[in-house]
C-alpha positions in Angstrom: 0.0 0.0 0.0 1.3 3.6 -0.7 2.1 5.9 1.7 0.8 8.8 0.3 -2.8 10.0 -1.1 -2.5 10.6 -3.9 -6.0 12.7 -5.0 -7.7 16.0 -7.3 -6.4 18.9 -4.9 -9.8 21.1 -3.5 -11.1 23.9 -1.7 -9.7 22.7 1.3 -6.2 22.3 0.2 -5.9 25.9 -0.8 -3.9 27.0 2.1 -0.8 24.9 0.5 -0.5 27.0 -2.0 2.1 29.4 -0.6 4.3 26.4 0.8 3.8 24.6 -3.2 5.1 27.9 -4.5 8.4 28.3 -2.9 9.1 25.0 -3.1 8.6 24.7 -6.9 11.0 28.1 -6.7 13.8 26.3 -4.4 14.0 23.0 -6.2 14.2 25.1 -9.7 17.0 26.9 -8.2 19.2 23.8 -6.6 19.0 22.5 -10.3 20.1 25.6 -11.7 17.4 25.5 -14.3 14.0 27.8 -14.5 10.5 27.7 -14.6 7.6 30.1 -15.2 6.8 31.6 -11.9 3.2 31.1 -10.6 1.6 32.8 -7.6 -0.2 31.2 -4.5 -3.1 32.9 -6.3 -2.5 31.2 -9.6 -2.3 27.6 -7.3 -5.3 28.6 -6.0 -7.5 29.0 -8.6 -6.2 25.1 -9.9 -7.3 23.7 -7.1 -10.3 25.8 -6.9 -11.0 24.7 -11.1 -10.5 20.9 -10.5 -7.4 21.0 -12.4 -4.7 19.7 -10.3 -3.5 16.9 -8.2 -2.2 17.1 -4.6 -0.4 14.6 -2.3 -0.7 14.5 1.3 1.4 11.7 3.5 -1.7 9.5 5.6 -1.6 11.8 8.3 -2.3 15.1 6.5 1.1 16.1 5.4 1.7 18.2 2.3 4.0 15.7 -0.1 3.5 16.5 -4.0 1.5 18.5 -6.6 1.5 19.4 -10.1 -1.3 21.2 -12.2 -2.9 21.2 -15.4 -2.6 24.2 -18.0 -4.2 24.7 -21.3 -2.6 26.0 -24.6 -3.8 27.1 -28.6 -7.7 27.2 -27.2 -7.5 23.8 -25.4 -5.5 21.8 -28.1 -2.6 21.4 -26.2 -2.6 20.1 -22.4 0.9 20.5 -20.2 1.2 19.1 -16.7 3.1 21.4 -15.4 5.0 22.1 -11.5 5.1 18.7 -10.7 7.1 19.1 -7.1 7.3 16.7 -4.3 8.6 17.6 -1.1 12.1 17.2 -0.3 11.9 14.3 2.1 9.8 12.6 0.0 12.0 12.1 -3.1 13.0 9.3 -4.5 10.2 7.6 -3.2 8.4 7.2 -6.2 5.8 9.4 -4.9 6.7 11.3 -8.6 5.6 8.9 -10.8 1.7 8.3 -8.8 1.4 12.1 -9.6 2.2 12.0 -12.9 0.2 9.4 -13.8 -2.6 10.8 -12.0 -2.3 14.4 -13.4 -2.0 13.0 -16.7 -5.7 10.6 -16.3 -7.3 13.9 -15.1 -5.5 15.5 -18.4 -7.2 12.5 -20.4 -10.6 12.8 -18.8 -10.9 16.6 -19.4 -9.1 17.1 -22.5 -9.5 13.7 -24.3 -8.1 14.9 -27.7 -5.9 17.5 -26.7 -1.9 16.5 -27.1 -0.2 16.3 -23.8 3.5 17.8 -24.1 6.2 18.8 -21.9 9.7 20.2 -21.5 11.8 18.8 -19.3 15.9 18.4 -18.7 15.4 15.5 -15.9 16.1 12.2 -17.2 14.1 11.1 -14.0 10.6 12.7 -16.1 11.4 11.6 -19.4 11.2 8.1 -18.5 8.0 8.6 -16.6 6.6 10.5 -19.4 8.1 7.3 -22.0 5.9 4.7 -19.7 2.7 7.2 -20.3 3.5 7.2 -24.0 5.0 10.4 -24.4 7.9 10.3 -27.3 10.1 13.0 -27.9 9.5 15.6 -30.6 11.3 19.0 -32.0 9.6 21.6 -30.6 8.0 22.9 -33.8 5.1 19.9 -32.6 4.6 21.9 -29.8 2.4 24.8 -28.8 2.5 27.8 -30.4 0.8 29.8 -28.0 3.1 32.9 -27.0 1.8 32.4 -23.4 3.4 29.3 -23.3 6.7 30.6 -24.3 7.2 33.7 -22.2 7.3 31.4 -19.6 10.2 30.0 -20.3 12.1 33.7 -19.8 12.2 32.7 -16.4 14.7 29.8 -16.8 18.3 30.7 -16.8 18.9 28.7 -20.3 16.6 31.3 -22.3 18.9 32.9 -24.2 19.9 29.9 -25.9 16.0 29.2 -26.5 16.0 32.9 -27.8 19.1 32.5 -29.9 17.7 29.2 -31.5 14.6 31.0 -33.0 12.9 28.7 -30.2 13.8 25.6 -32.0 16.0 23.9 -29.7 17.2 24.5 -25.9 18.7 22.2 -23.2 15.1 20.7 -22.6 14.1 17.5 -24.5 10.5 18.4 -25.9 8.0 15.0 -25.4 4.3 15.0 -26.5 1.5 12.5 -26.0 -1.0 12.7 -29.2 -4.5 10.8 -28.3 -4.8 10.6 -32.0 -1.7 7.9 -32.2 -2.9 5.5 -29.2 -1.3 2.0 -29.6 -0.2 3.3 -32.9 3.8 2.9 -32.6 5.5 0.6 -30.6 6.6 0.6 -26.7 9.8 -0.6 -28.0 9.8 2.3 -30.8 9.2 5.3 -28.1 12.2 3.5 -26.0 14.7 4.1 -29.1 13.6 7.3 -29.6 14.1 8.0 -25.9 17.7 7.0 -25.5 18.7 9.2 -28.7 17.2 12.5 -27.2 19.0 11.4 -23.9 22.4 11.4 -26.5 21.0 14.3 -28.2 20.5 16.2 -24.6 24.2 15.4 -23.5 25.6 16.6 -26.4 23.7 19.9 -26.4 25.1 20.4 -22.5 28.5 19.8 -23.8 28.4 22.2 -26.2 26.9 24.7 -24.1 29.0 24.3 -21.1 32.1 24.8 -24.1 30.8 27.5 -25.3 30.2 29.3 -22.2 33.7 28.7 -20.9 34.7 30.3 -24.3 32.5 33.4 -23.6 34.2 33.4 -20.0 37.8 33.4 -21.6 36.9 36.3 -24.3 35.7 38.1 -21.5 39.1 37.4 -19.2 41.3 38.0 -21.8 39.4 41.9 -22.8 
């Protein structure tokens, strides 16, 4: 049996919306990546809409949550803030939200496509087993909402300086339309070569910053 509930957050969670807050803020800070910043008031109004799930240890403890937004006029679904609290990682507690968020994505959006960016290696294999596969971003929202999030995160000027083509996030998508269309086996191949692809694009920006670092020595 788990140790957590794991449930569709409510009225009577809204109080956690402060602590879910800084805690998405923290943990996007000791990974040295960004995300687009939401208020307590933004949380909120998820739980408040139905459009988020929360997870609470058995004896009422705040544990995880992530939240549902909508993109191009509902064609495009993104489960975004997934955080768990820091003593509860690496206890799986991750994957039961994801899988949950993405159900309630399913049941409210059934033909929308479900997509994400993400540099954890830790998500992209959760989003594999949930049939996400990993797609350019052109397959992605278009929505400029979407995007200005992203000025948040410390990579953005490499987002801004590929035309928003490429960055150090691997882009994965879950299209309803394609359902037991391609292969388990298929979305695991296509998996381990954006894992190559997302180690070589670190490399190269890691060199080229240290390059930028030297010019700016040596003026």
């Amino acid at each position: 049996m788990s140790h957590f509930i794991v449930r569709i957050a409510n009225e009577h969670d809204v109080h956690l919306a402060e602590i879910i807050c800084f805690q998405m803020e923290s943990s996007a800070k000791a990974r040295g990546t960004g995300i687009a910043k939401r208020t307590p008031e933004y949380i909120r109004q998820k739980m408040l809409e139905g459009k988020s799930i929360i997870a609470t240890t058995r004896t009422g403890a705040w544990a995880g949550f992530c939240y549902i937004e909508t993109w191009s006029h509902g064609e495009y679904v993104a489960n975004s803030g997934l955080i768990v609290a820091p003593e509860f990682r690496k206890s799986g507690l991750a994957k039961e939200i994801k899988q949950q968020i993405f159900e309630l994505s399913r049941k409210k959006f059934p033909t929308a496509k479900i997509f994400g960016l993400t540099t954890g290696l830790a998500v992209m294999k959760i989003n594999s087993s949930l049939g996400y596969e990993p797609v350019t971003y052109s397959e992605l929202t278009q929505d400029e909402q979407f995007w200005k999030g992203c000025a948040s995160c410390v990579n953005f000027e490499i987002l801004q300086s590929k035309d928003r083509k490429n960055c150090l996030c691997t882009a994965m998508l879950f299209d309803p339309a394609k359902v037991n269309v391609k292969k388990k086996s298929d979305s695991g191949k296509l998996l381990k070569l954006f894992e190559r692809l997302q180690r070589i694009k670190l490399a190269v920006f890691l060199k080229n910053k240290k390059q930028k670092e030297l010019e700016t020595i040596n003026i």
